[in-house]
GUNULO-512624 format. One record per residue: residue number from 1; residue in three letters; x, y, z of N, C-alpha, C, CB in turn. Coordinates in steps of 0.02 Angstrom, whole numbers. Glycine has a CB too. Layout:
BEGIN
- resi / resn / nc1 / nc2 / nc3 / cac1 / cac2 / cac3 / cc1 / cc2 / cc3 / cbc1 / cbc2 / cbc3
- NUM / ALA / X / Y / Z / X / Y / Z / X / Y / Z / X / Y / Z $
...
END
This chain:
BEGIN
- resi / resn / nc1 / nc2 / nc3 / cac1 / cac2 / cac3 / cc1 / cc2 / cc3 / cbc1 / cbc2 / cbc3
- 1 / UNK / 13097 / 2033 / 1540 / 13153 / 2002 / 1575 / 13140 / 1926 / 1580 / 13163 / 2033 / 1646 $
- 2 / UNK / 13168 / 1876 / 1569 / 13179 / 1813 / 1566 / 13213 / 1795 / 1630 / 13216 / 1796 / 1507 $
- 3 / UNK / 13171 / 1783 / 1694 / 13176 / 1768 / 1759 / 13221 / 1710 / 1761 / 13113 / 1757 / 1790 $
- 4 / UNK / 13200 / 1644 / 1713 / 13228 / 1581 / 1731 / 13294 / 1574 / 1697 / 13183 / 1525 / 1713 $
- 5 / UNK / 13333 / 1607 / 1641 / 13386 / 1618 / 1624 / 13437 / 1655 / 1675 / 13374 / 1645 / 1571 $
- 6 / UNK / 13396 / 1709 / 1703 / 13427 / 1781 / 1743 / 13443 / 1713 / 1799 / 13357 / 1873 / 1773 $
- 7 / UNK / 13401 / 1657 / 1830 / 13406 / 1627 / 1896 / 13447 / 1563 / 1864 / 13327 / 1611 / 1942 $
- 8 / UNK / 13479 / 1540 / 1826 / 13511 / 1496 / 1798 / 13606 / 1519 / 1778 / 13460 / 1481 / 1735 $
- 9 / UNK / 13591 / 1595 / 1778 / 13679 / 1604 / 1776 / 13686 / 1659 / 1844 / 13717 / 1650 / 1683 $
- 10 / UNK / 13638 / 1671 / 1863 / 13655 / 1658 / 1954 / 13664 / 1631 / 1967 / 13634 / 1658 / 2003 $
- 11 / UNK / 13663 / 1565 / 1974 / 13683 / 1516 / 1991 / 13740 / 1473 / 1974 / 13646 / 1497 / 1989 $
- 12 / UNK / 13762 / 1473 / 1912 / 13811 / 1482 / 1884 / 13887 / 1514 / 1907 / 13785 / 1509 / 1845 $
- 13 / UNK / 13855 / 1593 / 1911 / 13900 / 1651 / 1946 / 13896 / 1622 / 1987 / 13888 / 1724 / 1957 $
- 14 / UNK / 13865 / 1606 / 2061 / 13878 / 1613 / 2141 / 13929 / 1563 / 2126 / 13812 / 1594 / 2207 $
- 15 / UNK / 13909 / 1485 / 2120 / 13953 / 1452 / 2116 / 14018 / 1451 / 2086 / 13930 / 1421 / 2105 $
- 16 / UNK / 14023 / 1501 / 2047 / 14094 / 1512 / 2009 / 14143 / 1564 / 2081 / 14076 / 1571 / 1913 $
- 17 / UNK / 14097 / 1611 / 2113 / 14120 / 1643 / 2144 / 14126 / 1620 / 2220 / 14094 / 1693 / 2128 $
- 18 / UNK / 14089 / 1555 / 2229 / 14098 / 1521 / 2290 / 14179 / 1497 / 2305 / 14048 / 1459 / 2287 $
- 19 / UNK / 14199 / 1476 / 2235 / 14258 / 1428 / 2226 / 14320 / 1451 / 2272 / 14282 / 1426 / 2144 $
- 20 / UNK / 14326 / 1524 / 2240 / 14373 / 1580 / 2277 / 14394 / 1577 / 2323 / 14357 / 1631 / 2289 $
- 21 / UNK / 14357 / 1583 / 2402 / 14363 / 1563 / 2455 / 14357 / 1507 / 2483 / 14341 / 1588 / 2476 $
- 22 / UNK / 14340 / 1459 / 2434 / 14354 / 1361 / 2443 / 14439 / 1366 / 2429 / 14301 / 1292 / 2358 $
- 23 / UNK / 14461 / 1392 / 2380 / 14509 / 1369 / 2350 / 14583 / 1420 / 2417 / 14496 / 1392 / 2248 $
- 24 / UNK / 14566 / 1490 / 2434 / 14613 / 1525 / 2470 / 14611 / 1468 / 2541 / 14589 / 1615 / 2482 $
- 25 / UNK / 14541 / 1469 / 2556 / 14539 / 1417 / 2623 / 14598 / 1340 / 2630 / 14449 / 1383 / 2618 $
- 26 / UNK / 14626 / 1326 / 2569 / 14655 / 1253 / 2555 / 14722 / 1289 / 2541 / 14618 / 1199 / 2484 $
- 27 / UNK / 14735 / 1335 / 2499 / 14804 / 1350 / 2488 / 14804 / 1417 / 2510 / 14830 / 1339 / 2416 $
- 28 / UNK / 14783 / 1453 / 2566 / 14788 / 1511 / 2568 / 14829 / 1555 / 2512 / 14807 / 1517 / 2625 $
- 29 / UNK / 14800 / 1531 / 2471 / 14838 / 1612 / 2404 / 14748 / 1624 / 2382 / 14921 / 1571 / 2288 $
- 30 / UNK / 14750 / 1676 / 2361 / 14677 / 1716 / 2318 / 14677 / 1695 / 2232 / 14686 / 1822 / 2323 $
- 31 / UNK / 14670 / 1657 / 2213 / 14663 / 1626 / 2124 / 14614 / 1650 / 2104 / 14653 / 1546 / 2105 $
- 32 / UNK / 14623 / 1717 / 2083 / 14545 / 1733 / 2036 / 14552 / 1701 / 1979 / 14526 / 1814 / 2012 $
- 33 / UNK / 14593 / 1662 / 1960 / 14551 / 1626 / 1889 / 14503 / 1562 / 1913 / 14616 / 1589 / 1825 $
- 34 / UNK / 14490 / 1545 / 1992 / 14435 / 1515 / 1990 / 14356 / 1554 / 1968 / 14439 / 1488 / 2052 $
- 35 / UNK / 14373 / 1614 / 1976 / 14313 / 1631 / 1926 / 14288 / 1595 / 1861 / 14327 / 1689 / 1903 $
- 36 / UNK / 14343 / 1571 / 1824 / 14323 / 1559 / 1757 / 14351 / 1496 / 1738 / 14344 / 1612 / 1709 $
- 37 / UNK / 14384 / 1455 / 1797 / 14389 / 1392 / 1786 / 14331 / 1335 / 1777 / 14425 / 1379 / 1830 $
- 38 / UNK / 14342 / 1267 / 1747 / 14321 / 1215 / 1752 / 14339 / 1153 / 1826 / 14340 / 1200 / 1689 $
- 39 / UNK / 14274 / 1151 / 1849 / 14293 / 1074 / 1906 / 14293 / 1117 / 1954 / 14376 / 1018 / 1903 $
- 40 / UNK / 14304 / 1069 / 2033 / 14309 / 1106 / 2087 / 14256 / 1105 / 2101 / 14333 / 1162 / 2088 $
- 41 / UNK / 14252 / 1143 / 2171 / 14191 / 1153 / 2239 / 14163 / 1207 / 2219 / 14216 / 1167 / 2324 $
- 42 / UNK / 14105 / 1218 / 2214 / 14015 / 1169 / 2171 / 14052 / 1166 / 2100 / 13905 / 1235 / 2161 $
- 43 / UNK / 14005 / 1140 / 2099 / 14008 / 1118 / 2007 / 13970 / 1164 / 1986 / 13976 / 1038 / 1975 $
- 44 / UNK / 13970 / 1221 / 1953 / 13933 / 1275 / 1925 / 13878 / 1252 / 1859 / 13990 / 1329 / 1901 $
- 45 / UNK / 13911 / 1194 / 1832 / 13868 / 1185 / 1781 / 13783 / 1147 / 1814 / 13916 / 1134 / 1724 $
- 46 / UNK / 13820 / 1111 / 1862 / 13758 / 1082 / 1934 / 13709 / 1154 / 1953 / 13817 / 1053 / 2034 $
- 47 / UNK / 13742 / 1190 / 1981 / 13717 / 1269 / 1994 / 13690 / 1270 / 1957 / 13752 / 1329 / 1998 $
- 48 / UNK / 13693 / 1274 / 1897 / 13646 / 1322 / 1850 / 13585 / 1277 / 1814 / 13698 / 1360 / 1784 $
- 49 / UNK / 13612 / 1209 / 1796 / 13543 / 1190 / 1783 / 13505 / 1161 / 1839 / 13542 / 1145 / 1729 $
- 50 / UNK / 13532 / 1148 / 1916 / 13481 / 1162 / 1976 / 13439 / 1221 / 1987 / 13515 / 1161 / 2032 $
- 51 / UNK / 13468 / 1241 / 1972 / 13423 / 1335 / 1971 / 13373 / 1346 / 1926 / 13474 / 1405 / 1945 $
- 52 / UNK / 13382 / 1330 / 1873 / 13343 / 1333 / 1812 / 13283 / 1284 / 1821 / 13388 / 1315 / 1749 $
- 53 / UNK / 13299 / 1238 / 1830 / 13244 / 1141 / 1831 / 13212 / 1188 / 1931 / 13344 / 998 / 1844 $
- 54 / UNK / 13236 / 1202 / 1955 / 13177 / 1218 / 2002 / 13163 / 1267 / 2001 / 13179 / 1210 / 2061 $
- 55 / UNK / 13156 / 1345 / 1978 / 13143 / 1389 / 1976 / 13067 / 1383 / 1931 / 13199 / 1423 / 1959 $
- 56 / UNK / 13104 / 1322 / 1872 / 13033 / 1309 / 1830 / 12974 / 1264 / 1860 / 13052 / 1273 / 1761 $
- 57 / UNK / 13035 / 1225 / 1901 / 12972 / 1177 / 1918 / 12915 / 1209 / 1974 / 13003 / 1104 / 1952 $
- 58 / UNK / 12932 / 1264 / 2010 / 12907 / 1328 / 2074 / 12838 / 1330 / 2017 / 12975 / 1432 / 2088 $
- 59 / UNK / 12880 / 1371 / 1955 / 12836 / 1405 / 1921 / 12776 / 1393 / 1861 / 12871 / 1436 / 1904 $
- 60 / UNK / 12796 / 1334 / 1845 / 12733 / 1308 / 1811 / 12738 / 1244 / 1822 / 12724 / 1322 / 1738 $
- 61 / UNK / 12740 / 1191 / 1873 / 12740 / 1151 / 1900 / 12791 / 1094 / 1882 / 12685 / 1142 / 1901 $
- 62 / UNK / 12761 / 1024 / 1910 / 12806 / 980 / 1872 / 12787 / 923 / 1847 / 12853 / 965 / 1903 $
- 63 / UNK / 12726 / 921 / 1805 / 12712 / 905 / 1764 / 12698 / 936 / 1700 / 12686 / 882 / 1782 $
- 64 / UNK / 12737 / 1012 / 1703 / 12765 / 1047 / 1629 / 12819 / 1008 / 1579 / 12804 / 1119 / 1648 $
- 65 / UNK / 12810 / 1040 / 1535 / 12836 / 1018 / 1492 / 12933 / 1054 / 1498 / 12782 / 1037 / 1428 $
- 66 / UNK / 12922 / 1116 / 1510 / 12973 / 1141 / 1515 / 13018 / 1101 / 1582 / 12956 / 1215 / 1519 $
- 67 / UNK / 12951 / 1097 / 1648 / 13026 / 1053 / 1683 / 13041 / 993 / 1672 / 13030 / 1046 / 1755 $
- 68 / UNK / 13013 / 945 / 1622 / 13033 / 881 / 1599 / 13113 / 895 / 1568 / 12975 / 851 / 1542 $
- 69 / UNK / 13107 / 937 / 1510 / 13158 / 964 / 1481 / 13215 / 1018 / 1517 / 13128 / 990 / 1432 $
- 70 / UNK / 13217 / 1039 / 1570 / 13266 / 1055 / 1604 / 13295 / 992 / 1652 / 13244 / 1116 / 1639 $
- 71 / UNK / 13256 / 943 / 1659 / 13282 / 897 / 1721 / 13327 / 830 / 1700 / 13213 / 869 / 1763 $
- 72 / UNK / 13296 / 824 / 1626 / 13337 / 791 / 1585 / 13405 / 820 / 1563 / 13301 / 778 / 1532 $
- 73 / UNK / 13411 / 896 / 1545 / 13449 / 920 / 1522 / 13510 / 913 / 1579 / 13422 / 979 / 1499 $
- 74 / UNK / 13483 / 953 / 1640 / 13526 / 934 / 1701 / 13554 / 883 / 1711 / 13500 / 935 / 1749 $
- 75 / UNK / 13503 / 822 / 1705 / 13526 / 748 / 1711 / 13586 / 737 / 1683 / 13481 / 701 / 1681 $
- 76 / UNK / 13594 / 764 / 1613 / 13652 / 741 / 1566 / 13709 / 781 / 1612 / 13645 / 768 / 1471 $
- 77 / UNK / 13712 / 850 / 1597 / 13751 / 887 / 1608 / 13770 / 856 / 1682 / 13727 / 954 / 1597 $
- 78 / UNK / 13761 / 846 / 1724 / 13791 / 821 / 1791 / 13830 / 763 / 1766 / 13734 / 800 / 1850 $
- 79 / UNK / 13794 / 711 / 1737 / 13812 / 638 / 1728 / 13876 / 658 / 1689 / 13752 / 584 / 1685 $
- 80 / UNK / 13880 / 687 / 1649 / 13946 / 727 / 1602 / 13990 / 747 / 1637 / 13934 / 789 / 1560 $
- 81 / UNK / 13970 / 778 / 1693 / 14052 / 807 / 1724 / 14053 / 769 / 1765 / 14070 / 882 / 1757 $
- 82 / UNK / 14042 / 722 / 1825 / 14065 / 659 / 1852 / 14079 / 605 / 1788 / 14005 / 631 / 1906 $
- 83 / UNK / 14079 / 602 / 1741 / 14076 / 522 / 1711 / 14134 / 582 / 1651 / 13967 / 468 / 1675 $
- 84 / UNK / 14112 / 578 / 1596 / 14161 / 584 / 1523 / 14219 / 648 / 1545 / 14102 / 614 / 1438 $
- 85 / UNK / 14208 / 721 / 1577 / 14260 / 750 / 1605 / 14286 / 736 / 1670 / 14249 / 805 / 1603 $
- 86 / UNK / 14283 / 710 / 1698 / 14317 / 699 / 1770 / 14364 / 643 / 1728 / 14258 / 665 / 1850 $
- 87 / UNK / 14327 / 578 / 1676 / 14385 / 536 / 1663 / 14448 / 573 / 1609 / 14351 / 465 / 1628 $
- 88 / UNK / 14404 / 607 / 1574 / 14479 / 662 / 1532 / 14527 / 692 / 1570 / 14457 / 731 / 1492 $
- 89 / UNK / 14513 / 725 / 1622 / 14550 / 763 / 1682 / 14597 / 703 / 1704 / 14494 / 793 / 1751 $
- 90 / UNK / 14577 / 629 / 1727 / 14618 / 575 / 1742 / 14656 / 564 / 1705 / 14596 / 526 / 1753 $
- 91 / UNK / 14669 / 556 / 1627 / 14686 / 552 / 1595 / 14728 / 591 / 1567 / 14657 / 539 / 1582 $
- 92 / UNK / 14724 / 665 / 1564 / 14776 / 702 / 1573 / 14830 / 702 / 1613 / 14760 / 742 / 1580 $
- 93 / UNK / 14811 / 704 / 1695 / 14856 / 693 / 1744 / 14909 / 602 / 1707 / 14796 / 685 / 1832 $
- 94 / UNK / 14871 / 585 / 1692 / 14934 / 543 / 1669 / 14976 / 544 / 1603 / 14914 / 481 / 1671 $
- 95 / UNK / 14949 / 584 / 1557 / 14984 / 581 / 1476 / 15046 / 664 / 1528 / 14895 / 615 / 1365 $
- 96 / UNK / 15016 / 693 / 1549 / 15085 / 757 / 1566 / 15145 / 713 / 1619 / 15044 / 849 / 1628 $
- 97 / UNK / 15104 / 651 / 1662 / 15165 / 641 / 1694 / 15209 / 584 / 1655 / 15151 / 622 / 1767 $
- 98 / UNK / 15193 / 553 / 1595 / 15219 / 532 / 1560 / 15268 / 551 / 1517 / 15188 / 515 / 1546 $
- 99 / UNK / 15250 / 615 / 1518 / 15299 / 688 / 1456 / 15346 / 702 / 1510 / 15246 / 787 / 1424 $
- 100 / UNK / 15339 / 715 / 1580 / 15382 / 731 / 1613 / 15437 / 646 / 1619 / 15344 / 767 / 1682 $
- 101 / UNK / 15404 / 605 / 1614 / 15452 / 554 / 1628 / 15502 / 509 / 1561 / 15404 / 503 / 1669 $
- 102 / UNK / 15475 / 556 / 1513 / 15513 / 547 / 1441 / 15588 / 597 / 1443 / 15454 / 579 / 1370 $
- 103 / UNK / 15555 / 652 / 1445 / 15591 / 713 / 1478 / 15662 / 678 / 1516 / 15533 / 755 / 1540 $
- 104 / UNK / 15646 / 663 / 1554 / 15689 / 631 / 1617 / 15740 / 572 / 1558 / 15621 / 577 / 1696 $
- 105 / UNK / 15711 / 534 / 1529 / 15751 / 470 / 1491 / 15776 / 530 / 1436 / 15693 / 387 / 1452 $
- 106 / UNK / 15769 / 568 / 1409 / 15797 / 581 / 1360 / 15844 / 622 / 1369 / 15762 / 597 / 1321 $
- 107 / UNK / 15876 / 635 / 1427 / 15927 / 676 / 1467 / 15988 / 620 / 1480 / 15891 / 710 / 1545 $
- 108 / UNK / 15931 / 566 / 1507 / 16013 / 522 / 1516 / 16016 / 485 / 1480 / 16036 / 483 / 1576 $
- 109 / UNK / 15981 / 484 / 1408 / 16016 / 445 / 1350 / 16026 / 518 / 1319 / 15967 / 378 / 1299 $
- 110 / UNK / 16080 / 522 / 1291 / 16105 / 582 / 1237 / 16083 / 555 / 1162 / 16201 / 594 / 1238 $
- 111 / UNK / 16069 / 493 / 1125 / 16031 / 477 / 1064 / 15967 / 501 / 1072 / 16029 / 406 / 1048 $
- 112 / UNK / 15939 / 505 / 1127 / 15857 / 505 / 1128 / 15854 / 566 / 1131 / 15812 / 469 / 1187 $
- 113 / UNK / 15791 / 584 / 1083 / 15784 / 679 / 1077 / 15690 / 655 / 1082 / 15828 / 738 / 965 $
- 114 / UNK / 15672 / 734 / 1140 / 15605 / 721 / 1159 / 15586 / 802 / 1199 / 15601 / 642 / 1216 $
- 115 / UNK / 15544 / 822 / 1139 / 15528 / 892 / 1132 / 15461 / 891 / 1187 / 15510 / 916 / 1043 $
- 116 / UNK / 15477 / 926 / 1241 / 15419 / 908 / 1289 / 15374 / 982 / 1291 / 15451 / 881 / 1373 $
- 117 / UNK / 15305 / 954 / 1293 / 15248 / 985 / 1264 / 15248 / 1053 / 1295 / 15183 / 945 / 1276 $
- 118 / UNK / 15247 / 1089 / 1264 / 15247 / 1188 / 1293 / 15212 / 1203 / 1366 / 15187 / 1249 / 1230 $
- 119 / UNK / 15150 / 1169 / 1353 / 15098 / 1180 / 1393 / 15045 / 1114 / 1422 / 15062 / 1230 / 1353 $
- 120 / UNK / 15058 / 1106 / 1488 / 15039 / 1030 / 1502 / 14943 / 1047 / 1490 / 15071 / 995 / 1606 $
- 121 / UNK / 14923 / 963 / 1479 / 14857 / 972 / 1474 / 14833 / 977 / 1542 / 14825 / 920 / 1435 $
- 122 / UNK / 14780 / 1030 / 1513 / 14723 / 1038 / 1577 / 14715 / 995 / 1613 / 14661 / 1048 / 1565 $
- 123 / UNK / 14710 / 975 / 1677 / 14699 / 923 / 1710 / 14643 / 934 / 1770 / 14764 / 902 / 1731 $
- 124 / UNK / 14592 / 985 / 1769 / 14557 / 995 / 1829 / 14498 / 1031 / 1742 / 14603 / 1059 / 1918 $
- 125 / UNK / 14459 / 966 / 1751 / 14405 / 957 / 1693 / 14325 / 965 / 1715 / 14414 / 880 / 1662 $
- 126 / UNK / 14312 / 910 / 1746 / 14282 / 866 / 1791 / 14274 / 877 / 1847 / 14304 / 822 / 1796 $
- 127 / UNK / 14228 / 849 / 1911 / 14195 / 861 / 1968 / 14192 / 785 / 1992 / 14124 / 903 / 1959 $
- 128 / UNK / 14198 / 778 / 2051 / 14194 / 723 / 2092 / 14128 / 727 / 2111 / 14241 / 719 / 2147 $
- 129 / UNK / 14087 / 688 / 2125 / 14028 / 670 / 2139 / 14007 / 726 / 2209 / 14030 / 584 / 2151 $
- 130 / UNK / 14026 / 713 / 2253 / 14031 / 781 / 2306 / 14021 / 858 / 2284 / 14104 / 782 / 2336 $
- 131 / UNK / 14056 / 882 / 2222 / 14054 / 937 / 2185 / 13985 / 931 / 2148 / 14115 / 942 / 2139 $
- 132 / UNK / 13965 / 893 / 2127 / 13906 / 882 / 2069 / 13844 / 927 / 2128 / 13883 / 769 / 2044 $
- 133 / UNK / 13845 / 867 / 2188 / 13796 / 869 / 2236 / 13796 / 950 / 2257 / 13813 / 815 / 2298 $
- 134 / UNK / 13862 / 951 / 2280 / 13860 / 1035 / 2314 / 13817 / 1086 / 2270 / 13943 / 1073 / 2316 $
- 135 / UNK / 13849 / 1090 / 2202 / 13827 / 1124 / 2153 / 13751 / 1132 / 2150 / 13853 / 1098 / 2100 $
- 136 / UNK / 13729 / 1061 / 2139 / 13654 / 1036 / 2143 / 13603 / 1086 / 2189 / 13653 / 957 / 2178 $
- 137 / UNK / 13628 / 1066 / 2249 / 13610 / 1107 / 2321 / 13609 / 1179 / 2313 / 13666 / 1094 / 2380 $
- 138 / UNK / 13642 / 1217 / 2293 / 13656 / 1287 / 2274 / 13613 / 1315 / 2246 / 13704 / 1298 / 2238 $
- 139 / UNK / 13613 / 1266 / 2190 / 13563 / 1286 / 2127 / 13488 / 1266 / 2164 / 13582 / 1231 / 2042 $
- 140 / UNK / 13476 / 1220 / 2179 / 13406 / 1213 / 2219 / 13379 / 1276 / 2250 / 13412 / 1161 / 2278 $
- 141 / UNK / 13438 / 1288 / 2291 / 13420 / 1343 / 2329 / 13417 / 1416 / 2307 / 13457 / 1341 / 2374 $
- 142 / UNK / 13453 / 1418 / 2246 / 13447 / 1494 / 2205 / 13393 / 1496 / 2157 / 13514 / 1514 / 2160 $
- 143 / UNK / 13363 / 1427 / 2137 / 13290 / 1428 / 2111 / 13243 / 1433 / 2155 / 13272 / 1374 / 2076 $
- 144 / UNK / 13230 / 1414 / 2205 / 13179 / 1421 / 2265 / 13175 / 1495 / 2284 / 13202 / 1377 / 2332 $
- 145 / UNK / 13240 / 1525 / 2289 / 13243 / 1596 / 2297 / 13215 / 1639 / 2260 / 13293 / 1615 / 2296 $
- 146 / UNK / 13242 / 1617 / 2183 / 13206 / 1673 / 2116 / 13143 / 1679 / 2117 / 13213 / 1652 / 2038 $
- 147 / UNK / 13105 / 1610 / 2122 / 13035 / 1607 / 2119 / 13010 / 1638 / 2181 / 13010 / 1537 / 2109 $
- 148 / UNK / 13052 / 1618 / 2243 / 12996 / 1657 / 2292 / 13006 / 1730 / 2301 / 12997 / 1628 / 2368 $
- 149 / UNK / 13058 / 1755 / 2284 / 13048 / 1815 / 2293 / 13017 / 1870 / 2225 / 13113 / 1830 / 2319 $
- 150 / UNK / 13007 / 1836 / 2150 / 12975 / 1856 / 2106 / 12884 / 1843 / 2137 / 13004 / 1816 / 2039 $
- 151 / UNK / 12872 / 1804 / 2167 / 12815 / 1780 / 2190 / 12799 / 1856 / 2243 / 12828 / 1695 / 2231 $
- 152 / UNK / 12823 / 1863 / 2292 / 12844 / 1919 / 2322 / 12798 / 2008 / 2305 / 12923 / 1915 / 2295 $
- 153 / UNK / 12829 / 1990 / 2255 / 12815 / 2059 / 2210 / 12731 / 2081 / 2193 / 12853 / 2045 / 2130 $
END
């Protein structure tokens, strides 16, 4: 069994399944596709390589080699969903409200023809810095867990 994988999409999962009752709490409706969404309260991708980078670092310290290479890996992956998807997600929110506002001109000009897009772009990509952290925290704490309770045994 591969402990630090098994404690890396636990972490993953919780945080996917945390979202659920973040998300009913704000709009009281139940959205199970936050199961399998992107963005939002934790950042799951935070979860999982927090979980992973301390579960390893518990377990063969941290001046391994393996947690150099999970903490970097993490590093990116966080810096990625606050920085390059959070700005695509911005960026969406404005190319769909632009389609909606073509939409609108091409109604009250009758020359203007403007085929508006089937399906707006995704716009919830990305994590706000708050989400990164939460996520982070989660995952800290579901690696501290794996290891101590494999320790346990």
């Amino acid at each position: 069994m591969n402990r630090a994988l098994i404690t890396a999409l636990l972490g993953i999962g919780t945080a996917q399944a945390i979202k659920m009752p973040l998300t009913y709490m704000t709009t009281k409706k139940w959205d199970w596709s936050q199961l399998i969404q992107t963005g939002g309260m934790p950042s799951s991708h935070s979860a999982g390589v927090s979980a992973l980078a301390t579960y390893i670092a518990m377990k063969r310290g941290l001046s391994a080699v393996d947690f150099a290479i999970t903490s970097v890996f993490g590093a990116v992956v966080m810096y990625d969903a606050m920085g390059v998807r959070h700005a695509a997600g911005e960026i969406a929110v404005e190319v769909n409200e632009i389609d909606v506002q073509v939409e609108r001109l091409a109604k009250q000009h009758p020359g203007l023809y403007h085929a508006r897009r089937r399906k707006a772009l995704k716009e919830r990509l990305g994590h706000l810095p708050r989400e990164v952290l939460g996520g982070a925290i989660l995952g800290v704490a579901i690696g501290a867990s794996s290891y101590l309770l494999e320790k346990k045994r």
